[in-house]
C-alpha positions as CSV (number, residue, x, y, z in Angstrom):
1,X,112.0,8.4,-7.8
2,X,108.8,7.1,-6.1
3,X,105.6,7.6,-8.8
4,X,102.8,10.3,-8.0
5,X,99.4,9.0,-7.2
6,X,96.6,10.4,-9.4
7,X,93.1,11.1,-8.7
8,X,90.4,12.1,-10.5
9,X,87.4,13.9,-8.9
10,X,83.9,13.6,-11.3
11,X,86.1,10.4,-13.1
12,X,82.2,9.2,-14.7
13,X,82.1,12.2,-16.1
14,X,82.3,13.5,-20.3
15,X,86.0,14.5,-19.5
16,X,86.6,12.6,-16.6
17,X,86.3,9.1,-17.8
18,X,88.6,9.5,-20.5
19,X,91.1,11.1,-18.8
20,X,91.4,8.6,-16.2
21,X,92.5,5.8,-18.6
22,X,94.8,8.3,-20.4
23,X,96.3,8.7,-17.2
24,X,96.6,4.8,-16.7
25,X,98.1,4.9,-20.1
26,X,100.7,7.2,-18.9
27,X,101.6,6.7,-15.3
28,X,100.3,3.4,-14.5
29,X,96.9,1.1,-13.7
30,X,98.1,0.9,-10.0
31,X,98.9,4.7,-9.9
32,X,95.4,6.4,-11.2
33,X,92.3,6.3,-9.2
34,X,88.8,7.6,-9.8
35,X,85.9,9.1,-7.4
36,X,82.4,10.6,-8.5
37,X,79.4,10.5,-6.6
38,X,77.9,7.9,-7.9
39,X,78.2,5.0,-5.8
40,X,80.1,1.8,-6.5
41,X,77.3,-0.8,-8.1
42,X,76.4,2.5,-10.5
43,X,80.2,2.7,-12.1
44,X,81.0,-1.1,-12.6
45,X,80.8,-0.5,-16.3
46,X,83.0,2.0,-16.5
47,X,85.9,1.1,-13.9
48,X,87.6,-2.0,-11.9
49,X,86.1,-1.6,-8.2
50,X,89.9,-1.4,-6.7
51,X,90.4,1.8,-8.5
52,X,87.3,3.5,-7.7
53,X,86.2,5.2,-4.6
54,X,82.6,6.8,-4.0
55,X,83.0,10.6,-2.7
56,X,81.0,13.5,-2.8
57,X,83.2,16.5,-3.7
58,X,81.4,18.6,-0.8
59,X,82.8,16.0,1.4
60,X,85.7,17.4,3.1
61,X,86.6,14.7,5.4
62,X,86.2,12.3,3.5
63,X,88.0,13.5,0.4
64,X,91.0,14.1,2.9
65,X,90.3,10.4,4.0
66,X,90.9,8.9,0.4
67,X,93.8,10.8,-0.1
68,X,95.5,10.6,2.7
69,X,94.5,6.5,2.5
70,X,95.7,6.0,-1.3
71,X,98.9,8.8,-1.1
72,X,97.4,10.7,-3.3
73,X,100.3,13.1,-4.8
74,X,98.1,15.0,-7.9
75,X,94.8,15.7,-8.1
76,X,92.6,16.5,-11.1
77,X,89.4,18.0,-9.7
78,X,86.6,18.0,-12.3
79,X,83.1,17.8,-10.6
80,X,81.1,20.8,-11.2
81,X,77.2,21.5,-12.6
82,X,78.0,22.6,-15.9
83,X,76.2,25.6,-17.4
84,X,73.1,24.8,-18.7
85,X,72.3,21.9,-15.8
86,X,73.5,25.0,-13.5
87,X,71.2,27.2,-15.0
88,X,68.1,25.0,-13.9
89,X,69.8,25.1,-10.4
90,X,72.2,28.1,-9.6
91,X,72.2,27.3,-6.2
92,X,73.3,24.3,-6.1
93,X,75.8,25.0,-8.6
94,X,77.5,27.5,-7.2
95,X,77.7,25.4,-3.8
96,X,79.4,22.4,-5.8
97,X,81.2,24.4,-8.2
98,X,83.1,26.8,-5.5
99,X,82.8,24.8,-2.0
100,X,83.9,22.0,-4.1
101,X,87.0,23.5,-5.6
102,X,87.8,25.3,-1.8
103,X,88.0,21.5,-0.7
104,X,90.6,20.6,-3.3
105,X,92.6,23.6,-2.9
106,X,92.4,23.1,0.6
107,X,93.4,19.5,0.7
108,X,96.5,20.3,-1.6
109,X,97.7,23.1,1.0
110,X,96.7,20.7,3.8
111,X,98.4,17.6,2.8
112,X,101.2,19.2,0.8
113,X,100.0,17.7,-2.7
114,X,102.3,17.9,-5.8
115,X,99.4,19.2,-8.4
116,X,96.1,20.3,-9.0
117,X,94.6,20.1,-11.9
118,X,91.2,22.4,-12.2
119,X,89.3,22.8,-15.5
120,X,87.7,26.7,-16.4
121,X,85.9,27.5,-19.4
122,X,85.2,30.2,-22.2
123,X,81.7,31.0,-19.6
124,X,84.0,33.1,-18.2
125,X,83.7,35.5,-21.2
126,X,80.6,37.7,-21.2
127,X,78.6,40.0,-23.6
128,X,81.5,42.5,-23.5
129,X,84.3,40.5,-24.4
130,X,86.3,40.8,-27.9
131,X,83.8,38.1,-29.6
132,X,86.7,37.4,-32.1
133,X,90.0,36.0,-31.2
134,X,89.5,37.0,-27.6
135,X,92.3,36.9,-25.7
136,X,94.1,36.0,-22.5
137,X,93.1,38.9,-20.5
138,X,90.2,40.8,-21.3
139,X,86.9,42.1,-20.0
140,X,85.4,39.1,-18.2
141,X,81.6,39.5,-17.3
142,X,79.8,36.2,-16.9
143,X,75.9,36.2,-17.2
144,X,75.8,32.3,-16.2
145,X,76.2,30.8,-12.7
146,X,78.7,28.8,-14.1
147,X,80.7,31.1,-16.0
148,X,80.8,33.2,-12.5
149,X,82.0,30.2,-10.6
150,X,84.2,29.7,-13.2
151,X,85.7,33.1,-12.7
152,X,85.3,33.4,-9.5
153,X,87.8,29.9,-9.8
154,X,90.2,31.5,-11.5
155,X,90.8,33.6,-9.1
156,X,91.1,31.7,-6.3
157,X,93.4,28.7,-8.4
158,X,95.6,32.4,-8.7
159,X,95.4,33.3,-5.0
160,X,95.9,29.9,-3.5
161,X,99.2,29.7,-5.6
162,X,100.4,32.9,-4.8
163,X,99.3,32.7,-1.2
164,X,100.3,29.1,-0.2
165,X,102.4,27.6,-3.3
166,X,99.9,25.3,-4.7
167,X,100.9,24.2,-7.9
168,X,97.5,24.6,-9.5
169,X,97.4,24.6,-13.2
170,X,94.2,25.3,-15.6
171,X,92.5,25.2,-19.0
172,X,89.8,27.4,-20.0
173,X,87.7,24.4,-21.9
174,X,85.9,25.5,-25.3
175,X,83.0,23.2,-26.0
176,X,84.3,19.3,-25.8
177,X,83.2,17.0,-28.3
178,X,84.0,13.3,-28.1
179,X,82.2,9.8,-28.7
180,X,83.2,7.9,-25.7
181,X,81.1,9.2,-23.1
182,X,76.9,11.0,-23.5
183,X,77.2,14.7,-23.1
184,X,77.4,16.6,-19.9
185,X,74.8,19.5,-19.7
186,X,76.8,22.1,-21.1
187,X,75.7,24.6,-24.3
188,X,78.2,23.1,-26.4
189,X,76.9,19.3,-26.6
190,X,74.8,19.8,-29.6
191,X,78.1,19.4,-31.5
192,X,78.2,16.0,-29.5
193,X,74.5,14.7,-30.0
194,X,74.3,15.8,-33.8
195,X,76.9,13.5,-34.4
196,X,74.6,10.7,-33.0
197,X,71.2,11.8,-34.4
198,X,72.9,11.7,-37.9
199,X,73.9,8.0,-37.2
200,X,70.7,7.0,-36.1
201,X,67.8,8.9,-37.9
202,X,69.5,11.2,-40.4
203,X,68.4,13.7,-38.9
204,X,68.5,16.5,-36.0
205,X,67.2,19.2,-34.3
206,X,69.4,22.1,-33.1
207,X,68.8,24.4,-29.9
208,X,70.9,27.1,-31.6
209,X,71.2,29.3,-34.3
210,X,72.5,27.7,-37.4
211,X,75.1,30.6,-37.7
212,X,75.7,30.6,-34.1
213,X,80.1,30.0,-33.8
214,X,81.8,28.5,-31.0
215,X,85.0,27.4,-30.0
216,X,85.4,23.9,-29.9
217,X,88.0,20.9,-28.8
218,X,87.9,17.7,-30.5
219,X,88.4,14.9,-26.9
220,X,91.6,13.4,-28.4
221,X,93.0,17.4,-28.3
222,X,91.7,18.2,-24.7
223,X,93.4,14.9,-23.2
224,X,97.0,15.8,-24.5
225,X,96.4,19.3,-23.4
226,X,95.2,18.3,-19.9
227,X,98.0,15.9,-19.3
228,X,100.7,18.1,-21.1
229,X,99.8,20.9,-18.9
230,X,100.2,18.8,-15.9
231,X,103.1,17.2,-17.1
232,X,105.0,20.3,-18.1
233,X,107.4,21.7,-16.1
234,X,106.4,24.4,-13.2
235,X,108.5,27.1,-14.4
236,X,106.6,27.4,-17.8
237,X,103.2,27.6,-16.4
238,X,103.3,31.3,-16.1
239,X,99.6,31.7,-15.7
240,X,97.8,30.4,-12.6
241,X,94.4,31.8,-13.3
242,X,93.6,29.9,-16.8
243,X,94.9,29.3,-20.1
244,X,93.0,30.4,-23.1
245,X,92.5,26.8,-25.6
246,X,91.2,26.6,-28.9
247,X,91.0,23.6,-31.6
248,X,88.9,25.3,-34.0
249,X,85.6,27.2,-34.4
250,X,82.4,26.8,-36.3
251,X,78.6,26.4,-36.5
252,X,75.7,24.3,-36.8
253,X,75.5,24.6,-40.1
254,X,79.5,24.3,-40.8
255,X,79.0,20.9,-38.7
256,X,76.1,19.9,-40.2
257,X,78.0,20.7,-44.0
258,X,80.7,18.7,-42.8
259,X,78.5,15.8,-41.5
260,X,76.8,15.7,-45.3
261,X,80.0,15.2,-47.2
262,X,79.5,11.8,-45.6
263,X,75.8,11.0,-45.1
264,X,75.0,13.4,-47.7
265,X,71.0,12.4,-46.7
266,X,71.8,14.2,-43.5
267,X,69.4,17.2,-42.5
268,X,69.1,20.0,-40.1
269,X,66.6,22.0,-38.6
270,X,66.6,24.7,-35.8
271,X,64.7,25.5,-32.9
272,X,66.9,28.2,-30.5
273,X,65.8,27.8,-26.8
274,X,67.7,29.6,-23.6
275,X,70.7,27.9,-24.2
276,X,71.2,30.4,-27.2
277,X,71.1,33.4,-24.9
278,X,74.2,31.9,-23.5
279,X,75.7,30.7,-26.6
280,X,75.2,34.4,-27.5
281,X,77.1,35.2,-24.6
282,X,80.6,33.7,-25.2
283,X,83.4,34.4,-27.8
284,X,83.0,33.1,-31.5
285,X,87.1,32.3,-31.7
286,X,89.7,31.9,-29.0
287,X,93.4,33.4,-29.2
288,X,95.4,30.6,-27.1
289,X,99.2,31.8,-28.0
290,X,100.0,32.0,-24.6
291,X,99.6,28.5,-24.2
292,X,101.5,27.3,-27.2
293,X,104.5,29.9,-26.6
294,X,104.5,28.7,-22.6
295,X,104.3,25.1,-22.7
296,X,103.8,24.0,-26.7
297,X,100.1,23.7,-27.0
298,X,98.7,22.6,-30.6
299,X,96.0,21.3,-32.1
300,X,96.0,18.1,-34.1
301,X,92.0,17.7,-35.2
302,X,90.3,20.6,-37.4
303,X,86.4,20.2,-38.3
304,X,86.5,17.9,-41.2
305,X,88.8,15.4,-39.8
306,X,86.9,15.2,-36.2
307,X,84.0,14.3,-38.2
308,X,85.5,11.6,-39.5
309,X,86.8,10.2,-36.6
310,X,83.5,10.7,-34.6
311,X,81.4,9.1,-37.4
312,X,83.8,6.1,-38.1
313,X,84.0,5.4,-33.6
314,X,80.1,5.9,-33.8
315,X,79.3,4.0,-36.3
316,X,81.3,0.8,-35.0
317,X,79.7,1.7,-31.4
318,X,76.2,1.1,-32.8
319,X,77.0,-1.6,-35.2
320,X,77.8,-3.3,-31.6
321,X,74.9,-3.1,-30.3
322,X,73.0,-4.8,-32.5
């Protein structure tokens, strides 16, 4: 049975650059290939030249070009402004978040690919959504640009499958925390840069509310979701719109507890700014049985041990670099 060819759209970013090497990890070096828009000399510290090609999403020939060149067979397709970046610049967001996603969809129905992975997020809740344990389907009534396009994703992912037969599969993301790669943009990354700050100086300042809950997924969690998603048979993806996810859920002040049973000299402070209008604006807790009675979903990291592991990487990281 000849192998599928894989390739990743916004590979240099948070998500992206880990998932490519899961990928390798799973179907093969030779079989994985990245594309962002940065250009070649900008990535060389990230990935071999022969696996990486330069493409701008919005590029519709050219994204045809590379996969039509390297046979590509699945596509995971996750370039997008995320929502406080896109907040700065709704415009362009919603021009790279939706024409961007219309190429992909396109290209798969085009060329006839296998898969499409596309990533969604809790932004498609809204200020009338059940805050606690929301679930599956629900009132959904975005106040962010990416939250819409997020949305507005969903249902397209839905119509394209139903319309054309493209197996397109989808996670709605909590906030993704992981040590590998800087932070993206998004409302969620304090729970990444607190991490750091408490490393280096002891000390951090947070844009939200200390009581302010999230949903979050700890990187090791999101990877084995992604793939096991795309690796799990068609017939039990019975949503094409999105899947609720959820690892766990807490606060700034849970984290920062957590983050002091270990540098117990750690210490927070708070200064909310617009990014806790939109923090506001999403669930506290996310009700995700549909994934885990449909293809198995399950969390393996809760708080106290994803601090651990993000302290221990973090720590060896900067010890490095001295």
């Amino acid at each position: 049975m000849q192998k599928d060819n894989i390739l990743v759209i916004g590979a240099c970013g948070q998500l992206g650059t880990e998932l490519t090497f899961e990928l390798m990890k799973v179907h093969g070096e030779d079989h994985v290939f990245a594309c962002d828009i940065r250009k070649e000399k900008e990535v060389k510290h990230l990935f071999d030249t022969g696996i990486y090609r330069h493409l701008n999403v919005l590029d519709a020939k050219k994204l045809y070009a590379i996969i039509t060149e390297l046979k590509i067979t699945q596509v995971y397709h996750l370039a997008a402004y995320l929502s406080a970046s896109g907040e700065r610049n709704p415009a362009a967001a919603w021009e790279l978040n939706m024409d961007g996603l219309f190429n992909v969809l396109n290209a798969a129905k085009d060329l006839g690919l296998r898969k499409v992975y596309w990533p969604s997020s809790i932004a498609v809740f809204g200020p009338n959504t059940p805050p606690q344990s929301t679930p599956q389907n629900c009132v959904m009534d975005p106040n962010t640009v990416y939250g819409i396009t997020k949305l507005a994703g969903e249902r397209y992912s839905e119509y394209y499958n139903k319309r054309y037969g493209v197996d397109v599969r989808s996670l709605r993301y909590p906030g993704l925390i992981g040590w590998k790669s800087a932070p993206g943009g998004g409302t969620t990354d304090y729970a990444v840069t607190i991490y750091h700050e408490a490393l280096l100086h002891k000390k951090f300042e947070c844009f939200l509310k200390a009581d302010t809950a999230l949903p979050m997924l700890y990187m090791p969690d999101a990877l084995r979701a992604t793939i096991d998603i795309m690796e799990a048979p068609s017939e039990k993806i019975k949503i094409r719109s999105s899947y609720n996810l959820s690892g766990m859920s807490f606060t700034p002040k849970e984290v920062a507890m957590s983050i002091k049973k270990l540098i117990p000299e750690f210490k927070i402070t708070y200064a909310p700014d617009y990014r806790q209008a939109i923090a506001d604006s999403w669930p506290n807790s996310i009700d995700d049985k549909m994934a885990k009675k449909h293809w198995g979903w399950k969390p393996k990291f809760d708080l106290d041990k994803m601090t651990k592991d993000m302290l221990e990487n973090l720590g060896r990281q900067y010890a490095m670099k001295k």
